[in-house]
Structures are given as structure tokens and as C-alpha cells.
C-alpha positions in Angstrom: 0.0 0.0 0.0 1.4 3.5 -1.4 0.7 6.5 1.1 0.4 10.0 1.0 2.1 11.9 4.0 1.6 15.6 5.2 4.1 16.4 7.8 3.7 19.6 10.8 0.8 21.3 9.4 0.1 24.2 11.7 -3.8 25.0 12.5 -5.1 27.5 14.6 -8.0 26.8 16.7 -10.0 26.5 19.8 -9.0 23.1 21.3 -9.4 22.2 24.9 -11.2 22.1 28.0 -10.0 24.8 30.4 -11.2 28.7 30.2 -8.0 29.5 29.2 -7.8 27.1 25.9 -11.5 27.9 25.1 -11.0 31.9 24.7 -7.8 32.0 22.4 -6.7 30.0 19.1 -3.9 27.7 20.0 -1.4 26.2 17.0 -2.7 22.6 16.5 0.1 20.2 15.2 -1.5 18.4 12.3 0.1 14.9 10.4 -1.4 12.9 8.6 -0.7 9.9 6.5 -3.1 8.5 3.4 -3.4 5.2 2.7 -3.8 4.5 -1.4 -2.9 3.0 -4.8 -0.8 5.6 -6.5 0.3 3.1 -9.6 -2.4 5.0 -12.0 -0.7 8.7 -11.0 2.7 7.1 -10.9 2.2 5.9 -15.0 -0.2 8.8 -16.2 1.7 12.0 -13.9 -1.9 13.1 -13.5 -3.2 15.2 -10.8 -6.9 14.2 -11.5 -5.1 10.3 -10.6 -4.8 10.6 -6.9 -5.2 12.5 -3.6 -4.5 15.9 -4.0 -2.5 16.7 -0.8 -3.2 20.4 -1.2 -6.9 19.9 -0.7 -7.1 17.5 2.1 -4.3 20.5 4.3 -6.7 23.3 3.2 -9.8 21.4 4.4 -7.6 19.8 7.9 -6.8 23.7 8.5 -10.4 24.5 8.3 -11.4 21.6 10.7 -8.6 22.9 13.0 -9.8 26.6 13.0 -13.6 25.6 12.9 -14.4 22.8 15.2 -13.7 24.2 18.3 -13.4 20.7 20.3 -12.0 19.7 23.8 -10.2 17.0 23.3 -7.6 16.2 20.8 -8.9 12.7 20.3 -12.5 14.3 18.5 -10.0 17.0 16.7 -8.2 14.0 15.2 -11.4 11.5 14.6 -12.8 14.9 12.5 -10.2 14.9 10.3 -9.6 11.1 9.9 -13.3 11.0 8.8 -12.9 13.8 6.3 -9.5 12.0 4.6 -11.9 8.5 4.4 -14.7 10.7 2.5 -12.0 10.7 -0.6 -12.8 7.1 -2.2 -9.5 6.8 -3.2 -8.1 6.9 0.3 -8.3 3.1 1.8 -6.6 4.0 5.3 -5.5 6.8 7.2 -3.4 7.4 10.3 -3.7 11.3 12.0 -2.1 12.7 15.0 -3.0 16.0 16.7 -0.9 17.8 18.9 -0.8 20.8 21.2 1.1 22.9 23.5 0.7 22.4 26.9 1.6 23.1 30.2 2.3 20.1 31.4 5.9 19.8 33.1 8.2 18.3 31.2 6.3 18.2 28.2 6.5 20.1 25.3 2.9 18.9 23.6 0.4 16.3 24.1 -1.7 14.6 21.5 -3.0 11.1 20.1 -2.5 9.1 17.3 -5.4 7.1 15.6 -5.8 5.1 12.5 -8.9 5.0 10.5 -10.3 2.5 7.9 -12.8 2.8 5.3 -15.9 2.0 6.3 -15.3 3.5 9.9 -17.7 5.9 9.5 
């Protein structure tokens, strides 16, 4: 299986569950990873022929800035299920991140992996 991968995308939203989180946008550390056949693309160097990257990061960073969630794991099960609405996507792993202030940690997030037919 050939995948797709969109590394550190930045989003700016509301994402948590203290005042603090819920008044300001915070930067919302995006990655994803696409799951799909890219041997028609690969042969025929057409766009038309796979997932086009460029719209699933413009459609994550309006998730991110939109959805105003508490938890990461929602944040992350939004996107996942808007990557699995392209047909041609077959599987797709997402992990969210954000700053915190938690000692000794720079971020928190999760990780999840979504199949078609998830949702």
C-alpha cells in the first residue's frame, strides 16, 4: 500500500477544555498519513489520478480553525473521517498535537488510524 504523507501542518483553533484554551486560538500540530494506490498517478503524472495533498491540508486547517473541540482525540477523529470521505483513500493514520503546560512536556496529542468504512 502506497501512502500519502503531510508532515507539521500548523492549524489555529480552539482546542481544549480549560477557560484558558476555550478563549484564544492555540497552534494545532497536524500529520497525517493516506493510505492509497498511486500506480495509475505514478504511470499517467496526473493530478486528476490521486489525492490531492493540497486539498485535504486546506480542508484539515479549516477543521482545525472551525471545530472548536475539547479533546484532541475528536479534533483528530474529524479529520480522519474527512480523509476517508476521498474514495480513493483506503486507510489513514492522524495525529494531533498541542502545546501544553504540562511539566516536562512540550505537547500532548493522540494518534489514531482510521479504515474505510469506519464511519
Amino acid at each position: 500500500m502506497d501512502k500519502i504523507m503531510i508532515r507539521n501542518l500548523v492549524a489555529r483553533g480552539i482546542l481544549g477544555v480549560t477557560e484558558w484554551e476555550r478563549k484564544e486560538p492555540q497552534d494545532i500540530l497536524v500529520n497525517i498519513e493516506l493510505f492509497t494506490d498511486l500506480k495509475k498517478c505514478g504511470k499517467s503524472d496526473k493530478i486528476t489520478d490521486t489525492v490531492n495533498y493540497e486539498t485535504i491540508a486546506e480542508e484539515t486547517l479549516k477543521i482545525g480553525s472551525t471545530a472548536h473541540r475539547q479533546t484532541v482525540e475528536a479534533l483528530a477523529n474529524d479529520i480522519a473521517k474527512m480523509c476517508l470521505e476521498k474514495k480513493e483513500v483506503q486507510r489513514v493514520m492522524v495525529r494531533v498535537e498541542k502545546s501544553t503546560l504540562l511539566r516536562f512536556s512540550d505537547a500532548v496529542g493522540v494518534e489514531i488510524e482510521r479504515v474505510q468504512g469506519d464511519f
